[in-house]
N, C-alpha and C positions, 0 to 999 in steps of 0.2 A: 507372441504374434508371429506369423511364417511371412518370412516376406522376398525368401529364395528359393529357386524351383530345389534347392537342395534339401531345405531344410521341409520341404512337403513332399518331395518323395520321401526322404526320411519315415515318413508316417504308415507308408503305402507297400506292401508289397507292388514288385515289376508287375503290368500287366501280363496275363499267360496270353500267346502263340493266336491260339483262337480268337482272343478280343483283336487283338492287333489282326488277324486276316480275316477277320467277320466286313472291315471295311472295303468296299466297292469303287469304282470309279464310272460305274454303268447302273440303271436298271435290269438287275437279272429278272428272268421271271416270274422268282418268288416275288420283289419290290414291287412289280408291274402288277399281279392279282393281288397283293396287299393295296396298293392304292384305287386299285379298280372296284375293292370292297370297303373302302375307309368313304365315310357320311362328314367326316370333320375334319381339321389339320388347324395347327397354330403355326403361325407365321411370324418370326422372327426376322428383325431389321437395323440394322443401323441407326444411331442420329444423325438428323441434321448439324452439321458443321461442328461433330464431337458431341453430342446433345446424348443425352438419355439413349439407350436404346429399347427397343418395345416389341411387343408378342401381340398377337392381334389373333380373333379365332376365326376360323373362316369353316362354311358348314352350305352342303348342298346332298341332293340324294346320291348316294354310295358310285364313286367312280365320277364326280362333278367335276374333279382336275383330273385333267386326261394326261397319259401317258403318248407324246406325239410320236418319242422313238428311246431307244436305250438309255437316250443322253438329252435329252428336252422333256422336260412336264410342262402343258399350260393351265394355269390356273386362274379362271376367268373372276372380274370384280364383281361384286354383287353392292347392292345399295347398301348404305347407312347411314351414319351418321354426318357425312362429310368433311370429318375432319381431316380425312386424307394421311394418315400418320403413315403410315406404311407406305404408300406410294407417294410421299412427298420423299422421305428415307430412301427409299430407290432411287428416286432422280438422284441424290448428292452420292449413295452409296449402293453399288448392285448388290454385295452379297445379301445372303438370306437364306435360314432356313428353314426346315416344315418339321415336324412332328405329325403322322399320320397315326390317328389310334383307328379302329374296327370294334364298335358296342361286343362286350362279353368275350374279348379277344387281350391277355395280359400283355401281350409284346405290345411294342411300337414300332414303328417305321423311321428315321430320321434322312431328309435328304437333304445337302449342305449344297450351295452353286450360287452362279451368279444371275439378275436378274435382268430385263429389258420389258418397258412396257409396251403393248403394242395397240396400236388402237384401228389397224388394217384391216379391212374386209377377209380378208383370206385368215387371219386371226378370229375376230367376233363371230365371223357366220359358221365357225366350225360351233358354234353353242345354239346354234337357231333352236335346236330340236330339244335345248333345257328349257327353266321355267321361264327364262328371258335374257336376249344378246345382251349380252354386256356391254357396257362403253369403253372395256378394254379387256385387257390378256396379259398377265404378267407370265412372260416367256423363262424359264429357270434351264439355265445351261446348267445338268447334272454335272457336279466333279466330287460329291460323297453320297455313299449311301453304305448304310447298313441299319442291323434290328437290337433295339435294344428289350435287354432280357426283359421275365414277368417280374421283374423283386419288387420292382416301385408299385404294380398295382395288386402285388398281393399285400405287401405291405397297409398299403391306403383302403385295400377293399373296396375300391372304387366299383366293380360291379355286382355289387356284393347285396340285392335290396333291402336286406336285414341290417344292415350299419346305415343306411342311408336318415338323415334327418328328416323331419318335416319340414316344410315348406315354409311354414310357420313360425318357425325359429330366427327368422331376420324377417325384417319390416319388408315393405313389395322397394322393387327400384325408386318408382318416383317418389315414395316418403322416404327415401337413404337421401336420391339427391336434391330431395327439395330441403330437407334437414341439412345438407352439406354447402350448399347454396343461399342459405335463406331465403330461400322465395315464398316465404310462408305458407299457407293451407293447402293439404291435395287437393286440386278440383280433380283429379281424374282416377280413377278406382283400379286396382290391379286385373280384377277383371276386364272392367272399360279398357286397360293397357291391353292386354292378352286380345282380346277385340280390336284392337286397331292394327294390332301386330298382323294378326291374321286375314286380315281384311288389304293389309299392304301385302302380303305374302301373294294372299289371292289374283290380285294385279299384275303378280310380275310372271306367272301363267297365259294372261292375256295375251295372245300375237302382238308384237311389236307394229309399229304405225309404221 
């Protein structure tokens, strides 16, 4: 078992020159047009009061978290579920960070900082012109950034459609969690699901009231 930073370097060559100043302390302008082209990013948080920590995926059309300046990204909330994991983890802990990936693109983006929610007009209405204001703005004071190499998704062949499974190969969500819940029989059909989804999505298009 390793349970010394000695005995796991041990394992490892030193990182080379390049990985160590591949890391930032700003958006340069490569990081700014990788995020202005990135549809998706995982958000990584703190627990509450030493609790779990958690990754949450967050997804809008390509450039949905704006770049405000070198050193600020806003990354507006979008609806779900309510349980609020991530933005309960901010109130007790700001840091956080993102992973930006770009469809058919093998690097990554990673930006590391501290976060603030904001829920200010001068915050929300900078998103009037997406699918719909948010009811907040999680503000990210940049203090890392850098690209992580393609090895992980050449490895994975994540955009690879010839490795990709059928859809069919795992039961739909509501028979995973109605099986994990017991709440006995699906009343609702994964198409019927796919249909509501899209039907909430449609909505949040709407003009705000």
């Amino acid at each position: 078992m390793i349970e010394t930073l000695a005995q796991l370097r041990g394992l490892y060559a030193a990182p080379g020159e390049r990985a160590l100043r591949k890391q930032l302390t700003r958006l340069d302008p490569h990081a700014r047009r990788f995020i202005a082209l990135s549809p998706f990013c995982v958000v990584a948080t703190g627990g509450v009061h030493g609790g779990l920590l958690d990754a949450s995926p967050r997804g809008g059309a390509p450039g949905f978290v704006k770049v405000a300046d070198e050193r600020m990204l806003l990354l507006p909330d979008a609806g779900g579920n309510n349980r609020l994991d991530t933005l309960e983890n901010l109130l007790a802990d700001p840091r956080l960070a993102l992973i930006f990936l770009i469809p058919n693109v093998e690097e990554t983006l990673r930006v590391n900082g501290r976060a603030r929610l904001r829920d200010e007009p001068a915050f929300t209405e900078r998103f009037d012109q997406e699918r719909q204001r948010p009811k907040l703005v999680i503000e990210v004071a940049v203090q890392e950034v850098y690209l992580h190499c393609a090895k992980a998704f050449m490895r994975s062949q994540l955009w690879q459609p010839s490795t990709w499974p059928a859809r069919e190969v795992l039961p739909s969500m509501n028979q995973m969690i109605h099986d994990q819940t017991d709440a006995g029989p699906v009343t609702e059909s994964a198409q019927a699901m796919r249909a509501r989804y899209e039907s909430q999505l449609a909505a949040e298009r709407l003009p705000s009231a």
